[in-house]
Backbone and ligand atoms as CSV (ligand in chain L), in Angstrom:
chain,resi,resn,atom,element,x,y,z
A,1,UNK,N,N,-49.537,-19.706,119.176
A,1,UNK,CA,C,-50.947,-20.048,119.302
A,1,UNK,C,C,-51.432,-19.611,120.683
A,2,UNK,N,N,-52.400,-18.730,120.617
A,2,UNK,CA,C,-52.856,-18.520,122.052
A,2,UNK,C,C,-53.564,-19.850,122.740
A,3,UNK,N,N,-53.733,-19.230,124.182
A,3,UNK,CA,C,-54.193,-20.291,125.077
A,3,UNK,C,C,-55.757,-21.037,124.611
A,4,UNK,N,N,-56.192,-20.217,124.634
A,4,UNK,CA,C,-57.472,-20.750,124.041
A,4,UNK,C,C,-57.724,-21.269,122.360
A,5,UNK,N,N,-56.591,-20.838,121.449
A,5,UNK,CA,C,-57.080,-21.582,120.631
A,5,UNK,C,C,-56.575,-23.165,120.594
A,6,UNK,N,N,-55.143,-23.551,121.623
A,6,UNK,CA,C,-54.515,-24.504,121.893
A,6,UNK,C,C,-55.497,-25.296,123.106
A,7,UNK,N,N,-56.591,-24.587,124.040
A,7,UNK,CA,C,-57.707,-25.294,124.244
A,7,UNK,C,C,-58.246,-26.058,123.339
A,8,UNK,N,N,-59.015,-25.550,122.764
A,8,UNK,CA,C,-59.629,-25.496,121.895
A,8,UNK,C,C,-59.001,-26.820,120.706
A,9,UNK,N,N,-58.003,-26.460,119.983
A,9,UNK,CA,C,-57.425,-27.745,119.749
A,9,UNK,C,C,-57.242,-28.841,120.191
A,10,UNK,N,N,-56.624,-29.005,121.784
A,10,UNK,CA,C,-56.602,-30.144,122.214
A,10,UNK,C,C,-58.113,-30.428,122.651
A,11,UNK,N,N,-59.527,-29.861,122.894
A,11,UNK,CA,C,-60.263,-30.470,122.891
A,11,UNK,C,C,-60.746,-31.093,121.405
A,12,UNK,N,N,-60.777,-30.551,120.459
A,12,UNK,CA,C,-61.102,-30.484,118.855
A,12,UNK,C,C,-60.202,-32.179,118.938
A,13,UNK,N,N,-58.830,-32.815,119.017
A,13,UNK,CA,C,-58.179,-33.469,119.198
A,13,UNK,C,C,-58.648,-34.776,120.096
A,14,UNK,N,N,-58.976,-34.319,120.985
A,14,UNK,CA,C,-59.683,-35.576,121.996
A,14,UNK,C,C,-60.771,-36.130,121.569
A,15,UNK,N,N,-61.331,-35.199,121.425
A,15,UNK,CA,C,-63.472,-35.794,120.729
A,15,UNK,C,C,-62.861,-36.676,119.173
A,16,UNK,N,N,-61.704,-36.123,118.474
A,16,UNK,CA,C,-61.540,-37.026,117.398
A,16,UNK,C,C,-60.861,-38.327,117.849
A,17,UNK,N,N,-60.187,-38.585,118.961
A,17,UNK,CA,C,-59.414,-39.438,119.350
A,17,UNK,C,C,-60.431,-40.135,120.209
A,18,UNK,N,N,-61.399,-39.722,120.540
A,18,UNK,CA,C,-62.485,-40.548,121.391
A,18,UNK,C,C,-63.190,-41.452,120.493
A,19,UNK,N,N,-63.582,-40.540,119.481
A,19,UNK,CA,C,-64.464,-41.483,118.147
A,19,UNK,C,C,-63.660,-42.518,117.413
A,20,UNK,N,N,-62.195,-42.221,117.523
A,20,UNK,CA,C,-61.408,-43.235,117.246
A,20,UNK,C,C,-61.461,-44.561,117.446
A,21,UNK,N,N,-61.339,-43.892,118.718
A,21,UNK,CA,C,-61.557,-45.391,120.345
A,21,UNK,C,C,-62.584,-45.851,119.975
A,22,UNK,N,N,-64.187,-44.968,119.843
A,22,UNK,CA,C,-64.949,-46.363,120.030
A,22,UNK,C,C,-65.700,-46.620,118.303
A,23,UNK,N,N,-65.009,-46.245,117.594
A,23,UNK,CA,C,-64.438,-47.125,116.606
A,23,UNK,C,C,-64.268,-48.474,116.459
A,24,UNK,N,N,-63.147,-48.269,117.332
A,24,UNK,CA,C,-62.164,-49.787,117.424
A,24,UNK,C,C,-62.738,-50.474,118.232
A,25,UNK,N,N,-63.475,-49.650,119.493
A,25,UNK,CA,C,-64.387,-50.766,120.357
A,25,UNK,C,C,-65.979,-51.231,119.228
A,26,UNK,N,N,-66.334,-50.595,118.561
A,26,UNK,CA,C,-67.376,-51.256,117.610
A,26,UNK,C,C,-66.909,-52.321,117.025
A,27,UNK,N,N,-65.706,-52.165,115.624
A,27,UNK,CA,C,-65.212,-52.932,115.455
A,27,UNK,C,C,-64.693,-54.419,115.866
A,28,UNK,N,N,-64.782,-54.022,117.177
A,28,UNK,CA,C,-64.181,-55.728,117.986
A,28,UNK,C,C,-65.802,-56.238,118.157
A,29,UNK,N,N,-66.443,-55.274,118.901
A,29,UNK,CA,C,-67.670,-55.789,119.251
A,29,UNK,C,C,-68.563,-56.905,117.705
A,30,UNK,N,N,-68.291,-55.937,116.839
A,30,UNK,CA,C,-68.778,-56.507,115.108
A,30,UNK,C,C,-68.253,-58.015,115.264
A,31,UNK,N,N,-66.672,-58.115,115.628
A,31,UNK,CA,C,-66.056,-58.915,115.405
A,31,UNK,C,C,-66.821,-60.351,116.525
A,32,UNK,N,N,-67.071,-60.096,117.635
A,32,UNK,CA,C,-67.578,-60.820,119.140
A,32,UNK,C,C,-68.901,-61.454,118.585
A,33,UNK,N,N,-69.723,-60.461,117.728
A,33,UNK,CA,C,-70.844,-60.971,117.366
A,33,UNK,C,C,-71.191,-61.633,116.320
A,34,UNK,N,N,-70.132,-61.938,115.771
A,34,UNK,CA,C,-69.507,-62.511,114.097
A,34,UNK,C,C,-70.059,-62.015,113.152
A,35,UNK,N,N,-70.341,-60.824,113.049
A,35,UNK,CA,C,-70.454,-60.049,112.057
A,35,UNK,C,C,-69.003,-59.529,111.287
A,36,UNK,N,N,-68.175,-59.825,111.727
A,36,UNK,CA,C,-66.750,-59.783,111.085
A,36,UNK,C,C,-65.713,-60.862,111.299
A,37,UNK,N,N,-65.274,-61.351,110.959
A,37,UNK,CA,C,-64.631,-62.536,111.220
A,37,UNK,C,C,-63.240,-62.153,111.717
A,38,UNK,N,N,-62.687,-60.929,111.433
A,38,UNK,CA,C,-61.377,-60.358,112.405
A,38,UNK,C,C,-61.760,-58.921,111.864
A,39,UNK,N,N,-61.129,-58.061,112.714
A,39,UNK,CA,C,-60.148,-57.113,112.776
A,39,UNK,C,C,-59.032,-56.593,111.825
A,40,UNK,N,N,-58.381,-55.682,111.944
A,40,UNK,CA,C,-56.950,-55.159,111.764
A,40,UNK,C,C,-55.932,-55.893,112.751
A,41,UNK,N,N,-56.612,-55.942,114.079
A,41,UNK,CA,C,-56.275,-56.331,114.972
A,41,UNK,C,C,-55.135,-57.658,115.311
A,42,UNK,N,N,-56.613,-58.477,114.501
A,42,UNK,CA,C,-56.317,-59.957,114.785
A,42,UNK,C,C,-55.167,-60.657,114.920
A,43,UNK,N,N,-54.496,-61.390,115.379
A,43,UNK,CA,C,-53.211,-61.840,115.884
A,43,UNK,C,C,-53.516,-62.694,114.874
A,44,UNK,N,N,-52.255,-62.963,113.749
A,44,UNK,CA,C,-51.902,-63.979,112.987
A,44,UNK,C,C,-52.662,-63.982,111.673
A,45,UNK,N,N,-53.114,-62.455,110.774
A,45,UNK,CA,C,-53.905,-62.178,110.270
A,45,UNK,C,C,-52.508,-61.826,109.165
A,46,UNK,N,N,-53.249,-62.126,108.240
A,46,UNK,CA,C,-51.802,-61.376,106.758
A,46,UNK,C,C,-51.673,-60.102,106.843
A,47,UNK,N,N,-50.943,-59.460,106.483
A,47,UNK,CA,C,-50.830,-58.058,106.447
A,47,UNK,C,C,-51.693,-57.628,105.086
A,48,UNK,N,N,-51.843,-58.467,104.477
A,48,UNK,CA,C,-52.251,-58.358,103.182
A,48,UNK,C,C,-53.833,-58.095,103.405
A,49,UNK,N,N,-54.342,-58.950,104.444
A,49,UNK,CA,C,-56.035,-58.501,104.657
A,49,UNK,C,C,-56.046,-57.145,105.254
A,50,UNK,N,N,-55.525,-56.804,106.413
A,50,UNK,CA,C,-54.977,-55.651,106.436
A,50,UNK,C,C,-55.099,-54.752,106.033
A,51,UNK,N,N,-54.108,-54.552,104.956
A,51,UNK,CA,C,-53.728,-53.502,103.760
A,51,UNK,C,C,-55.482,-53.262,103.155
A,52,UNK,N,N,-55.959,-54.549,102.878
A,52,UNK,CA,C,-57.325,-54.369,102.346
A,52,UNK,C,C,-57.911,-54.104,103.226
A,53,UNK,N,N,-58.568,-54.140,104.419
A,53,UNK,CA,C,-59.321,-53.225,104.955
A,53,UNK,C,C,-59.252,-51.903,104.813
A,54,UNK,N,N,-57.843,-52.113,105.004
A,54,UNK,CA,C,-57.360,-49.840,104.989
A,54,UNK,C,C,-58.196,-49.248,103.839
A,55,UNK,N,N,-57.177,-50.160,102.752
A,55,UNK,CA,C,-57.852,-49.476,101.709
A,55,UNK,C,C,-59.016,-49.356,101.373
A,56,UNK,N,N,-59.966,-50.316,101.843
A,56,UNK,CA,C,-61.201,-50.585,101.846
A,56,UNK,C,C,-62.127,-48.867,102.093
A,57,UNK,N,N,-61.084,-48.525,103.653
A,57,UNK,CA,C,-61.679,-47.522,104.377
A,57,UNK,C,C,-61.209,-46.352,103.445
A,58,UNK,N,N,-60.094,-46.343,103.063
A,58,UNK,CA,C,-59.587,-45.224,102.259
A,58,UNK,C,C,-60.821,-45.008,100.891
A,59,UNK,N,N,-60.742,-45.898,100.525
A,59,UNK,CA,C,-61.755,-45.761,99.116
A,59,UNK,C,C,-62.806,-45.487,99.722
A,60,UNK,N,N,-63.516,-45.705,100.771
A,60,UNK,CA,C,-64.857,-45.117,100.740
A,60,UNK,C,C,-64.416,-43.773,101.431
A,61,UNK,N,N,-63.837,-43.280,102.169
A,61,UNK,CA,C,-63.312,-42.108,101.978
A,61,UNK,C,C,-63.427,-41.196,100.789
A,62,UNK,N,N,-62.489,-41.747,100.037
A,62,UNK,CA,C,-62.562,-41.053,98.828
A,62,UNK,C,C,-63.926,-40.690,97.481
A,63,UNK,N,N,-64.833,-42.079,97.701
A,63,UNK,CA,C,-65.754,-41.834,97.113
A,63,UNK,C,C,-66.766,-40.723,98.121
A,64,UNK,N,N,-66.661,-40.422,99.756
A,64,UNK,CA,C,-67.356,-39.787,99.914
A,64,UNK,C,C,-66.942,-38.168,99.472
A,65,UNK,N,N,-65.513,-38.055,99.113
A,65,UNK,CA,C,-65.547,-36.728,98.578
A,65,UNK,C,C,-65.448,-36.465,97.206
A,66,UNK,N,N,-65.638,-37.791,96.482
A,66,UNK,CA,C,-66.492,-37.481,94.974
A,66,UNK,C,C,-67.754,-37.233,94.536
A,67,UNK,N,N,-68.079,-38.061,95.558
A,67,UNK,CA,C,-69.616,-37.948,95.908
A,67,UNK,C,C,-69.835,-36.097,95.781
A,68,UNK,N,N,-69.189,-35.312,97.243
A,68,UNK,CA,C,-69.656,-35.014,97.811
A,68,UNK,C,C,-69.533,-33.634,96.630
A,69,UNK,N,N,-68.114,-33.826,96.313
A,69,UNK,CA,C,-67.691,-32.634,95.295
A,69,UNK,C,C,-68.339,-32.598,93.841
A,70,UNK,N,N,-69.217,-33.974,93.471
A,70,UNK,CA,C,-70.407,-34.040,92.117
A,70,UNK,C,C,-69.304,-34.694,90.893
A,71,UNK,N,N,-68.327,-35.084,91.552
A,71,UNK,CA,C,-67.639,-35.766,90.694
A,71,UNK,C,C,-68.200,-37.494,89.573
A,72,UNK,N,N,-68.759,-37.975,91.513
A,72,UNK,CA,C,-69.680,-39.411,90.208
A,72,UNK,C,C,-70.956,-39.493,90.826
A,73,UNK,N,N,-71.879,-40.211,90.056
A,73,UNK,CA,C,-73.288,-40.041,90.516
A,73,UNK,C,C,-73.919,-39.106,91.675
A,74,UNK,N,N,-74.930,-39.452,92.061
A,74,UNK,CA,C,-75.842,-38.628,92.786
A,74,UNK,C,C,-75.191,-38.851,94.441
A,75,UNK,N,N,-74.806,-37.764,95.098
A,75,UNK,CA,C,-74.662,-37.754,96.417
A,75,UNK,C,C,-75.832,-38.659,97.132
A,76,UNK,N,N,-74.719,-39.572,97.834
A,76,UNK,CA,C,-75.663,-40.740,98.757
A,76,UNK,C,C,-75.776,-40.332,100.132
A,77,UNK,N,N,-75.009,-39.138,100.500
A,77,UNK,CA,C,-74.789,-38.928,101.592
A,77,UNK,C,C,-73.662,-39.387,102.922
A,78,UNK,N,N,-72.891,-40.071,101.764
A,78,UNK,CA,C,-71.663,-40.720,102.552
A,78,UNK,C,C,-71.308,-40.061,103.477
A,79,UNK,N,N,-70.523,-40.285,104.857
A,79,UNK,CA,C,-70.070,-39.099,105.806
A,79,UNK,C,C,-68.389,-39.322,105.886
A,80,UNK,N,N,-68.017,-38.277,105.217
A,80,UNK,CA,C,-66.781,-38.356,104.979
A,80,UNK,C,C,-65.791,-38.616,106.227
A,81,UNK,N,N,-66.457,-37.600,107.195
A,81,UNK,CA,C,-66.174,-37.718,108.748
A,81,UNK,C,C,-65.673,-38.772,109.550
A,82,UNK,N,N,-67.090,-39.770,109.045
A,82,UNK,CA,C,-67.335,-41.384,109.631
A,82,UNK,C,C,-66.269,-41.974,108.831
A,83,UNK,N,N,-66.021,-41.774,107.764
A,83,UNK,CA,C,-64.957,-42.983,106.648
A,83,UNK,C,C,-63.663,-42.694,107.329
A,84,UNK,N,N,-63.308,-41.361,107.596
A,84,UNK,CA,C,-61.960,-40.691,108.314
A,84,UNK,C,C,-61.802,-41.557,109.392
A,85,UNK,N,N,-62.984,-41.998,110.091
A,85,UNK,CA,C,-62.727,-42.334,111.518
A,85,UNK,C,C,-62.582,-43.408,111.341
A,86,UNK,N,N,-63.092,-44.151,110.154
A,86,UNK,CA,C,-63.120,-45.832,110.344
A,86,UNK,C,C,-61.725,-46.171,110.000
A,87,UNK,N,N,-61.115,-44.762,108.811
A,87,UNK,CA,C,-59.393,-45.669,108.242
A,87,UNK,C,C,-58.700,-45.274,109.977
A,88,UNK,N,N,-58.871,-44.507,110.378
A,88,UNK,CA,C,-57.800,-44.162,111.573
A,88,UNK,C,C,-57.709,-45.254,113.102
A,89,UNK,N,N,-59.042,-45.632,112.677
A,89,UNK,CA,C,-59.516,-46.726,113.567
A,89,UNK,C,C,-59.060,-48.439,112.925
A,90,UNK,N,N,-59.382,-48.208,111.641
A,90,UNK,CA,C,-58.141,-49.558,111.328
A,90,UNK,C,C,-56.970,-49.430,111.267
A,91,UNK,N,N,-56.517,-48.472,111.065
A,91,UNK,CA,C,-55.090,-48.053,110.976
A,91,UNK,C,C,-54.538,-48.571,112.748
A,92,UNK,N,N,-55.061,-48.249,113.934
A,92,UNK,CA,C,-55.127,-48.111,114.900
A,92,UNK,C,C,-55.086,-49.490,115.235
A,93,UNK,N,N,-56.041,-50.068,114.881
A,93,UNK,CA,C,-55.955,-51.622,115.053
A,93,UNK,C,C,-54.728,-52.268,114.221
A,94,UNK,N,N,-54.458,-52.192,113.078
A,94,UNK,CA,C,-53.287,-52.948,112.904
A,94,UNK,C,C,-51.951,-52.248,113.234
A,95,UNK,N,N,-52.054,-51.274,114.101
A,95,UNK,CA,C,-50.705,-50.829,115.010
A,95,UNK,C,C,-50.714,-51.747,116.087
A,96,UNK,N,N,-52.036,-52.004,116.616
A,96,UNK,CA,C,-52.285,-52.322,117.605
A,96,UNK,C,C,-51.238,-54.006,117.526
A,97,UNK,N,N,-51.726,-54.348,116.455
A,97,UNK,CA,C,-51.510,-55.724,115.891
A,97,UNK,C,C,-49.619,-56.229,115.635
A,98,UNK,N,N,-48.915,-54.844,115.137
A,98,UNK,CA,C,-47.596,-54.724,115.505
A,98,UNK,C,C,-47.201,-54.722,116.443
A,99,UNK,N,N,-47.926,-54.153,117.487
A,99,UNK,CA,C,-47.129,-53.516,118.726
A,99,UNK,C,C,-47.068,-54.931,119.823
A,100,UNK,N,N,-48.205,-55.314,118.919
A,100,UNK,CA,C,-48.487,-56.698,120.103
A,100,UNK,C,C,-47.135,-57.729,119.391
A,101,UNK,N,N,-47.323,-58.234,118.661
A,101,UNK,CA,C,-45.991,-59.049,118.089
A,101,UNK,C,C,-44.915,-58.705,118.299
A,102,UNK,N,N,-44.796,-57.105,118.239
A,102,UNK,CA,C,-42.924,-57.111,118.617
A,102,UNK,C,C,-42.976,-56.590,120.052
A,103,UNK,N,N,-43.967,-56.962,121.031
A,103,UNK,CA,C,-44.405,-57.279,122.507
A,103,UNK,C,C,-45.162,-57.480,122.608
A,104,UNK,N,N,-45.066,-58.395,123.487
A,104,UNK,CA,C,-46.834,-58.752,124.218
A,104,UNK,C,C,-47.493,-57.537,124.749
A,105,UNK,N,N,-46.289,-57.014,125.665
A,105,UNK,CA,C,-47.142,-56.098,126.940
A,105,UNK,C,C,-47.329,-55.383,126.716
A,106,UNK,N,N,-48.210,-54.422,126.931
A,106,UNK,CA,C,-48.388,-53.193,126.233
A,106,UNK,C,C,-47.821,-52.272,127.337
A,107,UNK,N,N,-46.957,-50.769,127.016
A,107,UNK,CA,C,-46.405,-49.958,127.735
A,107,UNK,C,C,-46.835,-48.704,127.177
A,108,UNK,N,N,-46.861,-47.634,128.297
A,108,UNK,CA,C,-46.641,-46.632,128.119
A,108,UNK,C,C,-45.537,-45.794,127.097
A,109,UNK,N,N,-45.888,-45.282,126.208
A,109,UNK,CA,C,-44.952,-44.412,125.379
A,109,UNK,C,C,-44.308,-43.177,126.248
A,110,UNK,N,N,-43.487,-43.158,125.896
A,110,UNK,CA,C,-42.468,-42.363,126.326
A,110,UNK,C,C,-42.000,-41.157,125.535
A,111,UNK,N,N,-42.421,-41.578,123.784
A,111,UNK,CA,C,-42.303,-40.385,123.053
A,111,UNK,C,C,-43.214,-40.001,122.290
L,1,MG,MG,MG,-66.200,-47.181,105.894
C-alpha cells in the first residue's frame, strides 16, 4: 500500500473512530438526561439487555439496507452510516462494561 493511500486510510479510520467516540459520549449524555435509563455500559446491567440493544442497532442497520436496496416499503431514508456507528458504539460500550469488571482501572493496551 503506498504512503498516501495508508494516509489516507488511517485518516478514513480516525474520522470513523471519532464518530464512534461521540457516539458513546451521546449515548451517556441520553443516559444523564434520562432519556435512557442505561447504556451498554452500565455496571450491573444483564448481558441479555445488552445483546438487545446490539441487536436493536444491528436490525436497524439492516432495515436501512433493505430499505435502501427496495427490498421492503418505501425508502425512509435511514442512514445506514449512522446505524453502523450506533452498533460499533454499543458494541464499544459493552466492552467498555467487560473491561471494567474484569478491572476497574483502565490501562493502556499493549496489543
Ligand atoms: Mg440506530
Amino acid at each position: 500500500m503506498s504512503r498516501a493511500a495508508e494516509t489516507s486510510t488511517s485518516l478514513l479510520r480516525g474520522r470513523i473512530l471519532r464518530d464512534v467516540w461521540q457516539e458513546r459520549e451521546r449515548q451517556e449524555e441520553l443516559c444523564r438526561q434520562g432519556k435512557f435509563t442505561h447504556t451498554a455500559a452500565s455496571p450491573d446491567l444483564p448481558n441479555g439487555y445488552r445483546l438487545t440493544a446490539l441487536v436493536e442497532e444491528v436490525g436497524e442497520a439492516a432495515e436501512a439496507v433493505l430499505e435502501r436496496d427496495g427490498y421492503i416499503g418505501k425508502p425512509k431514508g435511514t442512514d445506514l452510516r449512522k446505524e453502523l456507528v450506533q452498533v460499533a458504539a454499543v458494541a464499544v460500550a459493552w466492552i467498555e462494561a467487560l473491561d471494567r469488571t474484569a478491572d476497574p482501572t483502565p490501562k493502556a493496551s499493549t496489543s
